[in-house]
Backbone as CSV, one residue per row, in Angstrom:
resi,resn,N_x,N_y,N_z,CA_x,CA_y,CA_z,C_x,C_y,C_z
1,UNK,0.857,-1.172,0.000,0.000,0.000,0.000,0.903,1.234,0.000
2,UNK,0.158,2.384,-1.077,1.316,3.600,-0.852,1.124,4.365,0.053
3,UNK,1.935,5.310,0.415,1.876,6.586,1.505,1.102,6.844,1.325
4,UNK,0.824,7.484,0.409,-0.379,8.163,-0.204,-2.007,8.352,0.187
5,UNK,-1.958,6.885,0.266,-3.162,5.762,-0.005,-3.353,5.548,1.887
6,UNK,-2.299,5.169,2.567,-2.478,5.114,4.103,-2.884,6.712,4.602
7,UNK,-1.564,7.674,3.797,-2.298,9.115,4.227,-3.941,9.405,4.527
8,UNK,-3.921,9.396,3.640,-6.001,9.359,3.283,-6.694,8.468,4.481
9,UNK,-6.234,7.391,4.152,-7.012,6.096,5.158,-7.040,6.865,6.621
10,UNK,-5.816,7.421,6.773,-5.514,8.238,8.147,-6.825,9.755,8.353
11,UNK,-6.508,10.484,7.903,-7.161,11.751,7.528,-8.919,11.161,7.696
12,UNK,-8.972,9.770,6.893,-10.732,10.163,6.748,-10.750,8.639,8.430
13,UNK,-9.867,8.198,9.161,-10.141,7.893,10.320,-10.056,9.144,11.407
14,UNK,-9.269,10.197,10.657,-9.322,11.225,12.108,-10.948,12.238,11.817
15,UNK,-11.248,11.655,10.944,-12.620,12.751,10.681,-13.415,12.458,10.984
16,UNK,-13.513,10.897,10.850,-14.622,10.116,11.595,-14.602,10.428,13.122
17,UNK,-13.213,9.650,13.611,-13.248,10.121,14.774,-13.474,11.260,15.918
18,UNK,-13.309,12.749,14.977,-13.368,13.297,15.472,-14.970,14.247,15.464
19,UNK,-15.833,13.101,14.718,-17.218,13.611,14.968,-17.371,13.085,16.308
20,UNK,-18.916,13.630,16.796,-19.246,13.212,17.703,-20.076,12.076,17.482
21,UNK,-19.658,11.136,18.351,-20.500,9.482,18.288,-21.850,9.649,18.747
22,UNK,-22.666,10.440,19.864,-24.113,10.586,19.913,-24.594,11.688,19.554
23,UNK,-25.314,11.676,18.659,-25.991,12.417,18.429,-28.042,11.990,18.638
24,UNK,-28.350,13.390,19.401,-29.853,12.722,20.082,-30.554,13.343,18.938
25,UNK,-31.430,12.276,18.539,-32.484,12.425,17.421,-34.095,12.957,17.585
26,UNK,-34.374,11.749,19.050,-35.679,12.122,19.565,-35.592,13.009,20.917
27,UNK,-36.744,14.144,21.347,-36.624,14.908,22.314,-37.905,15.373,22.712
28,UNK,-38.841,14.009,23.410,-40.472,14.482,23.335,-40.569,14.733,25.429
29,UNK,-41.302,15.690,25.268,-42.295,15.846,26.883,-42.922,14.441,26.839
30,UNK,-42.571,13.787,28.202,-43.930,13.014,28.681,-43.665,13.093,30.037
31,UNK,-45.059,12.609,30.166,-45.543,12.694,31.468,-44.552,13.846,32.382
32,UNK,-44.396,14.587,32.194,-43.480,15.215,32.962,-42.245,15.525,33.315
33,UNK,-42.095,14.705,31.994,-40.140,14.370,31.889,-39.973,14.659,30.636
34,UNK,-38.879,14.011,29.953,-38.077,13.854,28.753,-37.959,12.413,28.417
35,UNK,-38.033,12.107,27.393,-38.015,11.474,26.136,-36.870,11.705,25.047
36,UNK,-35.804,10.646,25.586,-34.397,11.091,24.707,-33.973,9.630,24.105
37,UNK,-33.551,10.352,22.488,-33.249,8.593,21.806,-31.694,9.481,21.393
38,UNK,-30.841,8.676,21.706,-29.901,9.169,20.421,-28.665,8.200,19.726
39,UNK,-28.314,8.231,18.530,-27.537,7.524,17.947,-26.341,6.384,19.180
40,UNK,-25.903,7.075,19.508,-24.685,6.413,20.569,-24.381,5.446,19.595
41,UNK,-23.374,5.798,19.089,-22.383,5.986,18.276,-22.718,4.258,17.347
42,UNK,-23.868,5.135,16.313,-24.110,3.631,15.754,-25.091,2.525,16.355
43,UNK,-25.339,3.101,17.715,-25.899,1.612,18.111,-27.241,2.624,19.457
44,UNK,-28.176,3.155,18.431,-29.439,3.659,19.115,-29.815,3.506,20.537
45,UNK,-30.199,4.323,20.962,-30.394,4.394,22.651,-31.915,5.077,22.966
46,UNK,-32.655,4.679,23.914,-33.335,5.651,24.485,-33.397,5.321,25.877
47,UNK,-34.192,6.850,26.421,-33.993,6.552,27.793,-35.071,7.524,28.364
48,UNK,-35.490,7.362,29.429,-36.627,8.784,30.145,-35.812,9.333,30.928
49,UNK,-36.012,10.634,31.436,-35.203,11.570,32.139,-35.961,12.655,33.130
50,UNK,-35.709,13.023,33.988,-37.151,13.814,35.022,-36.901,15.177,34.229
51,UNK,-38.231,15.834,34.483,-38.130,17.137,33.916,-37.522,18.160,35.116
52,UNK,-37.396,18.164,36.067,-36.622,19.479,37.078,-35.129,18.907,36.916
53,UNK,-34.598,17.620,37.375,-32.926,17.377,37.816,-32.905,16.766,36.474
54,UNK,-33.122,16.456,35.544,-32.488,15.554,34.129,-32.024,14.322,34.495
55,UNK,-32.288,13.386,35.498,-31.798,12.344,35.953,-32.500,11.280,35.253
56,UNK,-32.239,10.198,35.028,-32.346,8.855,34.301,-33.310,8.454,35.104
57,UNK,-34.379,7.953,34.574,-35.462,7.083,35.123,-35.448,5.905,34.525
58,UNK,-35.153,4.966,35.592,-35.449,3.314,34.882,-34.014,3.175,33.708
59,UNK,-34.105,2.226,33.352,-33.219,1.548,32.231,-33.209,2.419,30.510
60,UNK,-32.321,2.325,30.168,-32.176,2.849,28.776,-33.319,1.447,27.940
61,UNK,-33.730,1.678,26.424,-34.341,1.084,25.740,-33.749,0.937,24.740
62,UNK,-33.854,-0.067,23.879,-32.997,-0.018,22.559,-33.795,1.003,21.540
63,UNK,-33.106,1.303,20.934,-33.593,2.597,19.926,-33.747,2.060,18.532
64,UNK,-33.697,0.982,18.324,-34.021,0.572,17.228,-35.244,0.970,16.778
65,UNK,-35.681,1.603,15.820,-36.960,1.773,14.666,-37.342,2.882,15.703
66,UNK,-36.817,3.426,16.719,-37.580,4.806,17.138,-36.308,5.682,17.225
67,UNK,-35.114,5.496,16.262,-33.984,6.996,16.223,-32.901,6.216,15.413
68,UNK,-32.906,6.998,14.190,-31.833,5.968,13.546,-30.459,6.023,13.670
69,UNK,-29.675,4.759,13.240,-28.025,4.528,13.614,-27.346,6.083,12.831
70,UNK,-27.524,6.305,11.801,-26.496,7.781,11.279,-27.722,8.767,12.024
71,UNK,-26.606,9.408,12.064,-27.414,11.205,12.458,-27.546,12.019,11.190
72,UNK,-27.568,11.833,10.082,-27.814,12.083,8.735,-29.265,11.203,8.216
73,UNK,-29.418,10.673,9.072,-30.315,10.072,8.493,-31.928,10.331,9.210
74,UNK,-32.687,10.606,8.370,-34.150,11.008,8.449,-34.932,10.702,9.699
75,UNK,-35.671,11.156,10.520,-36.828,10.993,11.439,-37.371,11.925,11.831
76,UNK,-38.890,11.147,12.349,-39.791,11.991,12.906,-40.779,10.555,14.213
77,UNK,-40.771,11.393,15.343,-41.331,10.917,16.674,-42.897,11.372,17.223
78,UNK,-43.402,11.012,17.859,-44.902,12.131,18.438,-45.129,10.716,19.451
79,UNK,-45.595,11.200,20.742,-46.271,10.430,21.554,-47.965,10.767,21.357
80,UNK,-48.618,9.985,21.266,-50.155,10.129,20.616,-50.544,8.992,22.000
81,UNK,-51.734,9.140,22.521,-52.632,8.801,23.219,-51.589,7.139,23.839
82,UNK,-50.406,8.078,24.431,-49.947,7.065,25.342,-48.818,5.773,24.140
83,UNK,-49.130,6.160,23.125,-48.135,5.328,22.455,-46.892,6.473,21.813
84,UNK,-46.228,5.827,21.669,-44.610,6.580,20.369,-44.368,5.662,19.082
85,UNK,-45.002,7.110,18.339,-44.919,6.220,17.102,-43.754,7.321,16.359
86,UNK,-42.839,6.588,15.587,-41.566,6.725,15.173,-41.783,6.203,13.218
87,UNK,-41.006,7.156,12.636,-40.820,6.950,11.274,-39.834,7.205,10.919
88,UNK,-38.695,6.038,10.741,-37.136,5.855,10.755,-36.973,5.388,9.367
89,UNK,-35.418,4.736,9.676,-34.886,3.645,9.378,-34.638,2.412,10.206
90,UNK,-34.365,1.152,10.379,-34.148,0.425,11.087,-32.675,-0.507,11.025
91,UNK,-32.072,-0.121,10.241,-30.557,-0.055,9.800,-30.032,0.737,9.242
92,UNK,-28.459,0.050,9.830,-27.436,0.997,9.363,-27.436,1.292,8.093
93,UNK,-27.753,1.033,7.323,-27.560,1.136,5.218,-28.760,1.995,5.190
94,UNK,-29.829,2.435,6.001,-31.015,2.472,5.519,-31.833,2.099,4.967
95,UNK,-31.826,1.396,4.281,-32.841,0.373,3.530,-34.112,0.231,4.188
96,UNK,-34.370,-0.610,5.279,-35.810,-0.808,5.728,-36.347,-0.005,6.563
97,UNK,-36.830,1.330,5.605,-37.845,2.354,6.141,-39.011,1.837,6.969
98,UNK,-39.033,2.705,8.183,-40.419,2.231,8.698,-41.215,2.886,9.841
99,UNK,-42.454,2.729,9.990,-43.412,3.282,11.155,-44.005,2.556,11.869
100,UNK,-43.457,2.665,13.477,-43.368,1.976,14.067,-43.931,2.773,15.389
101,UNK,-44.712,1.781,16.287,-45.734,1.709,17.161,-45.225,1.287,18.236
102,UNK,-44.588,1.916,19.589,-44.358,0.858,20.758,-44.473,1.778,22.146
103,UNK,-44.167,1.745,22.939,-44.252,2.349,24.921,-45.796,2.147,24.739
104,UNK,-46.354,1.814,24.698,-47.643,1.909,25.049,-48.150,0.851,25.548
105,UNK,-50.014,0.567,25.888,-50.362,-0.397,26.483,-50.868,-1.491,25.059
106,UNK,-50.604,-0.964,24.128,-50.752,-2.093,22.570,-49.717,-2.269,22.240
107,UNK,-49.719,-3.745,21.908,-48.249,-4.341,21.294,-47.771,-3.223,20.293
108,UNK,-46.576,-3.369,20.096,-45.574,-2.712,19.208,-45.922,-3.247,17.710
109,UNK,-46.266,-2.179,17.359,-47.046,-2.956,15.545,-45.725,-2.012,14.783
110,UNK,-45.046,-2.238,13.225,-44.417,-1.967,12.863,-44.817,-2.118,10.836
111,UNK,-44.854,-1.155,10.010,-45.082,-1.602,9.006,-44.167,-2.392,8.008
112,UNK,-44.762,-3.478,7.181,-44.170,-4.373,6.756,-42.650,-4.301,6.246
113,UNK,-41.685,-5.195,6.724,-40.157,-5.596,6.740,-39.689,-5.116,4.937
114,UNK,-38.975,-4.667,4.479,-38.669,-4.047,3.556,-39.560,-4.123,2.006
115,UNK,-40.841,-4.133,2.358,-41.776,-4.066,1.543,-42.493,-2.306,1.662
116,UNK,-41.814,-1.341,1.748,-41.827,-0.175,2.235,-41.916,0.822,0.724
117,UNK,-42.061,0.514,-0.071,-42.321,1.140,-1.850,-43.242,2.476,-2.012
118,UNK,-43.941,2.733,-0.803,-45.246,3.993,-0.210,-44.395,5.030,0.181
119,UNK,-42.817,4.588,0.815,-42.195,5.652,1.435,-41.604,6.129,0.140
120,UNK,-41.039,6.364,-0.866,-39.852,6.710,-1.894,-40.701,7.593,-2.598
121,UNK,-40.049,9.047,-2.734,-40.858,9.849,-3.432,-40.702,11.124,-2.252
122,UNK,-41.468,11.990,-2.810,-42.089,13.175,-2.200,-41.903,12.914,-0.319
123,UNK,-41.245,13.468,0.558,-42.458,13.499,2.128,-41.415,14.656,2.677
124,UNK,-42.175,14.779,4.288,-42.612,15.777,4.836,-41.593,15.055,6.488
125,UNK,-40.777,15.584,6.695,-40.347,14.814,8.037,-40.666,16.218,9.228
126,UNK,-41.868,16.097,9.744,-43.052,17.061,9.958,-43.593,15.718,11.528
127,UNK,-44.013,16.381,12.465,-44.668,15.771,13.315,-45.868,16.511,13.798
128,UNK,-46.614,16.461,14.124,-47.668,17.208,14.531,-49.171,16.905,15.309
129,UNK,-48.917,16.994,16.729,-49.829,16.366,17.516,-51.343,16.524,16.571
130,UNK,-52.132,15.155,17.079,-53.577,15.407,16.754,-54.244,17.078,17.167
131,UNK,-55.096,17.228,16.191,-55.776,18.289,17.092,-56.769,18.080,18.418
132,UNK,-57.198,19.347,18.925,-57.759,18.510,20.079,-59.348,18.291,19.565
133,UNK,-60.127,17.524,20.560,-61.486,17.313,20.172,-61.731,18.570,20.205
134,UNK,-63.239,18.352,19.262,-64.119,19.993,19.039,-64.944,20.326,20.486
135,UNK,-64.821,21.380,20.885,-65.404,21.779,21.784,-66.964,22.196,21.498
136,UNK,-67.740,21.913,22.893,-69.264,21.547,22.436,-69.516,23.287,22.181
137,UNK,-70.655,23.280,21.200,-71.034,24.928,21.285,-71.223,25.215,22.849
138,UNK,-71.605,26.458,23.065,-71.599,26.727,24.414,-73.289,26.963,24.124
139,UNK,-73.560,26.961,25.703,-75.346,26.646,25.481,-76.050,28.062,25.224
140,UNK,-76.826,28.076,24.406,-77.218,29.611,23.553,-78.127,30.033,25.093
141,UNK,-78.193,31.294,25.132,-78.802,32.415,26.627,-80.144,32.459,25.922
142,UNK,-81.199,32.183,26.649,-82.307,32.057,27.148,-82.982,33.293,26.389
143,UNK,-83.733,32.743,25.662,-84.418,34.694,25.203,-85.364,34.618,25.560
144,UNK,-86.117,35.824,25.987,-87.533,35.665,26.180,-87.733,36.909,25.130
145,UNK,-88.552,36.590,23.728,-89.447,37.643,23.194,-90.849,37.932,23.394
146,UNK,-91.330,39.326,23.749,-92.225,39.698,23.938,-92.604,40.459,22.639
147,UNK,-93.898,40.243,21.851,-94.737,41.023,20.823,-96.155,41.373,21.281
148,UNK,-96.018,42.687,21.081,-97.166,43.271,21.280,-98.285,44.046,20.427
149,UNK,-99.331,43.154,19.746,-99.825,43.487,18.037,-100.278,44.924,18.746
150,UNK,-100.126,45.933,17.814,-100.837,47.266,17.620,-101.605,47.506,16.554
151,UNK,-102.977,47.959,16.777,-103.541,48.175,15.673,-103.924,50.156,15.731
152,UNK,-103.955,49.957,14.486,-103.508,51.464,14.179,-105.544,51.671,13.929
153,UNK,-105.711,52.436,14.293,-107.248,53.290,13.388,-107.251,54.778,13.114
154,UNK,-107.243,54.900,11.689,-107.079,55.924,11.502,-108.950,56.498,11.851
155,UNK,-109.327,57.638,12.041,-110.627,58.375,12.090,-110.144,59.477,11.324
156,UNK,-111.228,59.487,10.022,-111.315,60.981,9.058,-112.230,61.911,9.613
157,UNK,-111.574,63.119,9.975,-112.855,63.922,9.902,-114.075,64.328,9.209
158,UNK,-114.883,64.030,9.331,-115.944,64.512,8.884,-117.148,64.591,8.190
């Protein structure tokens, strides 16, 4: 191998290296805390965290299909009625795009294993809570109308 050729090999290991290995992808409110996924370096993480001291609650989670392995690479998160649903990648190459369903009290549903042909094209990496329900009209105020017929008579003189 030439100088040359190791030079380079060198240069694009100090560039790598000298990125940073986590980078946090997901960053949702719940229940009162934080909601943090992040790369760690290649190999996805999540974890809950209190909202006053930032301290770790409970065990980290694997981050697979809810924060993907590159930090170049695409997502979007939302906690919806107690579940986290996530629209990743689920490997390192990217290849098997996907939306994926899990923390909640329903199994973890995930759309089909690299049969994903709906994602390629046009999108929107956009999250955006439901709106809220419609609020009832408010109850209409009580009228009371009063009519009072008048009849007119004219009298001609004379």
């Amino acid at each position: 191998m030439g100088r040359k050729r190791k030079r380079r090999r060198r240069r694009r290991a100090a560039v790598i290296w000298d990125e940073c290995r986590n980078f946090m992808k997901v960053l949702l409110s719940r229940r009162g805390g934080l909601f943090v996924c992040g790369t760690n370096a290649f190999n996805p993480l999540c974890a809950n965290y209190t909202g006053d001291t930032l301290e770790m609650v409970g065990d980290s989670v694997s981050g697979m299909a809810r924060c993907p392995y590159d930090p170049k690479h695409a997502n979007v998160a939302q906690f919806a009625e107690g579940n986290l649903f996530t629209a990743t990648v689920t490997d390192f190459l990217a290849i098997d795009a996907v939306i994926y369903r899990s923390l909640g009290d329903s199994l973890a549903l995930r759309t089909v294993k690299h049969d994903s042909k709906w994602f390629r094209g046009t999108y929107r990496r956009h999250a955006q809570p439901p709106p809220p329900p419609p609020r009832p009209p408010p109850p209409r105020p009580r009228r009371l109308a009063a009519f009072r017929d008048r009849y007119v008579v004219s009298v001609a003189d004379g």
